[in-house]
C-alpha positions in Angstrom: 9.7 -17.6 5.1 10.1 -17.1 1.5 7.2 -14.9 -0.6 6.7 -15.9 -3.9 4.5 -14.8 -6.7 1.3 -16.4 -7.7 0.0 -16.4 -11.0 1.8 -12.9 -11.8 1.3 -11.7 -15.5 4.4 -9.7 -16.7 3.9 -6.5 -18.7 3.7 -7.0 -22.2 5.7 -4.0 -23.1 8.7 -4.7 -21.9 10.0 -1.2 -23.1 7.6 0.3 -21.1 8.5 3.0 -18.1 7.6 5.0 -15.4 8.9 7.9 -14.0 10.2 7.9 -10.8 8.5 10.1 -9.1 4.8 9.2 -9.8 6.1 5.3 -8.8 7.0 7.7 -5.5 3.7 9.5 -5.4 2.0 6.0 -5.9 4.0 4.6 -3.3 2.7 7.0 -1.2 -0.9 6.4 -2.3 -1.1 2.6 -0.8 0.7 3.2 2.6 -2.2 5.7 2.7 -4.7 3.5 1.8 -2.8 1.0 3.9 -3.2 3.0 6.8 -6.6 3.6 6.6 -7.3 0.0 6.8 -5.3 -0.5 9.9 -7.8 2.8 11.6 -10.5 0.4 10.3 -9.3 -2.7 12.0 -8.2 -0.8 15.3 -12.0 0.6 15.8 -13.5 -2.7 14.6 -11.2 -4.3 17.3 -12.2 -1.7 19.9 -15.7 -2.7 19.8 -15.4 -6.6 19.5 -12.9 -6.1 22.5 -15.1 -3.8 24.9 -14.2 -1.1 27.3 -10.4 -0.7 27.3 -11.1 -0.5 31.1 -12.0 -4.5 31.4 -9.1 -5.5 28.5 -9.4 -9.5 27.9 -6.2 -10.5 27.7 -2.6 -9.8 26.8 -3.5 -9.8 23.4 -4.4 -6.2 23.7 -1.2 -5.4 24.1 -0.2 -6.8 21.0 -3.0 -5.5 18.8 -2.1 -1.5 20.3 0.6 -2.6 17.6 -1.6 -1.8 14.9 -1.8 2.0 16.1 2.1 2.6 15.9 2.0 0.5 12.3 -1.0 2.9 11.5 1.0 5.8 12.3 4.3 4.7 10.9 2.3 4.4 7.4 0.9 7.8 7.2 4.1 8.8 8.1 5.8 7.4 5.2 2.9 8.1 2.9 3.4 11.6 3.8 7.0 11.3 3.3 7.0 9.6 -0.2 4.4 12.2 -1.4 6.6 15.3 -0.3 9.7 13.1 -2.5 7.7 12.6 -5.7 7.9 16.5 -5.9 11.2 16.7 -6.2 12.2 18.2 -9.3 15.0 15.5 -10.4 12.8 12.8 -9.6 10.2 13.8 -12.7 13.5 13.3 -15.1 14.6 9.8 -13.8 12.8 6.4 -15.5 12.4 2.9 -14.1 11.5 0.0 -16.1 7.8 -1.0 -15.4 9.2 -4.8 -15.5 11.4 -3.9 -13.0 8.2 -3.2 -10.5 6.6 -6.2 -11.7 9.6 -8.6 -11.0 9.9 -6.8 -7.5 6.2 -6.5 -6.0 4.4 -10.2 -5.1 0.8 -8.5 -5.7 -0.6 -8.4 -8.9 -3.3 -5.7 -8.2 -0.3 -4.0 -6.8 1.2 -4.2 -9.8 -1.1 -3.0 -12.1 -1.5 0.1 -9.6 1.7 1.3 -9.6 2.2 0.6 -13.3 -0.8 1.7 -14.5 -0.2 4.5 -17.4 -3.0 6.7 -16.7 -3.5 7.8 -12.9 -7.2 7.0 -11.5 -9.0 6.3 -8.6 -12.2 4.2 -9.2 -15.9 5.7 -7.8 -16.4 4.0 -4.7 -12.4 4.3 -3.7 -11.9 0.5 -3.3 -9.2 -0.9 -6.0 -8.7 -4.2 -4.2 -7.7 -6.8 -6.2 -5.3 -8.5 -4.2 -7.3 -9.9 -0.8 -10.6 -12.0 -1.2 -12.2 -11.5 2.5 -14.0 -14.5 3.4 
């Protein structure tokens, strides 16, 4: 299966760059927020499943995969966070073109790009999924 990008908008500044270790710390950000939507999903699961003493099917088994992805995303949100504060990281540049031409999601993108660092009000900076 090949991923492509849709519609992507390249930078206009192609001069433009990013340190290394806030792209690290930002990194970190989304597997965080990442994980927090797979605890979401596993509780809204729980309760459209029922009682994990009646299970429905084998499926169950399968979606207890979301617990070990939930878990392996903190963990590496965790882990990129303690990297962006190494010292030598803070001196090292990347090309913000570079992150465009390497992540398929625009929102994502703009993100990890952006030149000021924010979080908006309400904590939801979606752009990427429309949930129908």
């Amino acid at each position: 299966m090949k991923i492509e990008k849709i519609d992507h908008i390249l930078s206009s500044d192609e001069d433009a760059s990013l340190v290394v270790s806030l792209l690290i710390h930002r990194i970190g950000d989304e597997l965080s927020t990442m994980s927090t939507t797979c605890r979401n999903v596993e509780n809204a699961l729980g309760i459209v499943i029922g009682s994990p003493e009646n299970p429905v099917d084998q499926s169950i088994i399968a979606i207890q995969g979301l617990d070990r992805l939930r878990q392996t995303l903190e963990d590496l949100a965790r882990l990129s966070r303690i990297i962006s504060r190494t010292k030598t990281l803070t001196t090292i540049t990347i090309p913000t073109h570079e992150v465009s031409k390497a992540v398929v999601l625009t929102g994502l993108v703009e993100r990890l790009t952006r030149s000021k660092s924010y979080r908006s009000k309400d904590g939801n900076d979606e752009q990427d999924v429309i949930w129908v």
